[in-house]
N, C-alpha and C positions, 0 to 999 in steps of 0.2 A: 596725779593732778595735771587735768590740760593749762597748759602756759594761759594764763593769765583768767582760770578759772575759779581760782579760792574763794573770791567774793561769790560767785552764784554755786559753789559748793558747800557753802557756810550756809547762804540763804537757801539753800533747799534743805538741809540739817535743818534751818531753823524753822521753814514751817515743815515739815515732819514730826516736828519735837511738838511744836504748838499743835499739830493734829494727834496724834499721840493721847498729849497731855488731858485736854479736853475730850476725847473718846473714854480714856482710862478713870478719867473723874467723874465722868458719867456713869461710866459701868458700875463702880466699886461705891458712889452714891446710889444709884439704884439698887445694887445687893445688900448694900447696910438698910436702905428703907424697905425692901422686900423682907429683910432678915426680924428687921425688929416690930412691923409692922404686921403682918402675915404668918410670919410663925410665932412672934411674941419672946423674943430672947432678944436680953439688954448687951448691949453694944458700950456699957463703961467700963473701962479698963486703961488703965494706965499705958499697957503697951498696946496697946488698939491709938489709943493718942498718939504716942511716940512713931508708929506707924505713919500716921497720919501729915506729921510736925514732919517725919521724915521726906516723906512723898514729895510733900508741899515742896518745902525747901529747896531739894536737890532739881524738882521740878522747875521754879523760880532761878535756880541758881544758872541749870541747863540753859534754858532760855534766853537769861541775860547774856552769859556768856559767848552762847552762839550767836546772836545777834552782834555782840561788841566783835568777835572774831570776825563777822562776814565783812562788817564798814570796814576794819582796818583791811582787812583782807582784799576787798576789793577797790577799796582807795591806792592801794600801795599796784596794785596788777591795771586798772584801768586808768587811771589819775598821774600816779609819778612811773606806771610802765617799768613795775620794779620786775625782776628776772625771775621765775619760775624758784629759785633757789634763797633769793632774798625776801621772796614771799612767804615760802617757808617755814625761814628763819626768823619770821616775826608771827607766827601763827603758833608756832611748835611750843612755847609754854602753856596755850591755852589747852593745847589738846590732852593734857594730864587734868587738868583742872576738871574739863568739860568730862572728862572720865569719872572723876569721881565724884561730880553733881548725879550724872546720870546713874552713876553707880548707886546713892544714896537715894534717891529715888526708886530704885527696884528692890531695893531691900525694906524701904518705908511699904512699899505696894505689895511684897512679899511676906511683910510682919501683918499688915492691915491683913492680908487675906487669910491669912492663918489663924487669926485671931477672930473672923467672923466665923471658921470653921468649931471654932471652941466656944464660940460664946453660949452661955447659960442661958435657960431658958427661964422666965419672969411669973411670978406667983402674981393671979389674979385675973 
């Protein structure tokens, strides 16, 4: 990290995450409405949900997080001109947390996917 870059390292993580997030909802909305639309297999399942609940969440969770890291982040580097090392050290609990938003997010997106690959096809 360049000395007193956290805060525009946080905001470029966070619209990354925001660009990400909105492409990836897009895609996986348009394969669910291709899926059930077009070829006619139903898309209800409990872990298709949980997929979903998953995505969202860790999506949401990503977001805020990165966001709340970049203000302090860059409050603390541009504003009180804290040290390269005491920037750090007020960033570094986020950076587990922000792991396992994102984490829970790939794995919502990864159950979702796998589960439109199994979904059953619809009588009628």
């Amino acid at each position: 990290m360049v000395e007193g870059g956290a805060g525009a390292w946080f905001l470029i993580a966070y619209v990354l995450f925001v660009a990400v997030a909105v492409v990836g909802f897009a895609a996986i909305s348009s394969l669910i409405y291709i899926i059930e639309a077009h070829e006619r297999r139903s898309m209800n399942s409990g872990i298709m949900l949980t997929g979903l609940i998953l995505m969202y969440a860790g999506t949401v969770a990503g977001l805020v997080l990165l966001g709340v890291a970049g203000g302090i982040g860059g409050y603390a580097s541009v504003v009180e001109h804290s040290t390269v090392d005491a920037t750090q050290n007020l960033l570094s609990p986020y950076v587990n947390i922000i792991t396992v938003a994102c984490s829970a997010a790939v794995a919502g997106a990864a159950v979702t996917i796998y589960e439109m690959g199994t979904a059953k096809a619809t009588e009628g």
